[in-house]
C-alpha positions as CSV (number, residue, x, y, z in Angstrom):
1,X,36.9,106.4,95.0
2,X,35.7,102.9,95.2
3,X,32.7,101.4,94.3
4,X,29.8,101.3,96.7
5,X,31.3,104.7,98.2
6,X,29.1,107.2,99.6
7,X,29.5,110.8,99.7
8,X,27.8,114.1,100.0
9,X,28.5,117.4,98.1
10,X,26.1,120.8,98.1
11,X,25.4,122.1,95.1
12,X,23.1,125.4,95.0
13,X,23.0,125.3,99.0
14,X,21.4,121.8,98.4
15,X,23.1,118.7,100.2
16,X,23.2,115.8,98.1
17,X,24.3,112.2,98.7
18,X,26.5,110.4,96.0
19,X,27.0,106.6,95.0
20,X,30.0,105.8,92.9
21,X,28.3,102.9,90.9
22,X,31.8,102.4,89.1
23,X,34.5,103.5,86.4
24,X,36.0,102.6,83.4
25,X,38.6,103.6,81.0
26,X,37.2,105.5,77.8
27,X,38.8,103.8,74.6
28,X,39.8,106.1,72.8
29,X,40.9,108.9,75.0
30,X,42.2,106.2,77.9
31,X,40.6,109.0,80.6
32,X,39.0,107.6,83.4
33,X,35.6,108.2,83.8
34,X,33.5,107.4,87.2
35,X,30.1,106.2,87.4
36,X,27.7,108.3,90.0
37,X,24.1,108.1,91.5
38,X,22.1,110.8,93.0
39,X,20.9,109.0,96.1
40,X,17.3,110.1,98.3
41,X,18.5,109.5,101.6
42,X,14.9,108.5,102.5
43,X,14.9,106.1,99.8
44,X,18.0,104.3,101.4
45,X,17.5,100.8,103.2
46,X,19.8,99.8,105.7
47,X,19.4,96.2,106.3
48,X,21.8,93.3,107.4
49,X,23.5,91.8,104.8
50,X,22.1,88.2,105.6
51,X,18.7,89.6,104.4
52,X,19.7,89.7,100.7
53,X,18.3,86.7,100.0
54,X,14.7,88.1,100.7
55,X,15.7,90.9,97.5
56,X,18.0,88.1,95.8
57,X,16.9,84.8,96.1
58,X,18.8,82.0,94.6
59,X,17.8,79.5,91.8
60,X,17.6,75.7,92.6
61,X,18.6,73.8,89.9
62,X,17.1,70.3,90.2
């Protein structure tokens, strides 16, 4: 799994859609652990990626 990945599992005859946000390694057991999201597909944007700067604008520095 990568981050960024999307997925979709059922649990309890519901289909739900999964973002892995990311994973680390837990210090002291050195297991690796994965970071999830529960995504509502009707929450999702799909936009092109040229209109990030509208969410993310960047600072000037002057």
């Amino acid at each position: 799994m990568n981050r960024g990945d999307l997925f979709s599992v059922y649990l309890n005859g519901v289909m739900m859609t999964i973002c892995v946000i990311g994973s680390y390694k837990e210090e002291y057991s050195g297991e690796e652990v994965v970071v999830l999201a529960l995504v509502n597909p009707e929450n999702m944007l799909h936009i092109p990626l040229s209109d990030m700067n509208m969410f993310f604008p960047k600072k000037v520095m002057n």
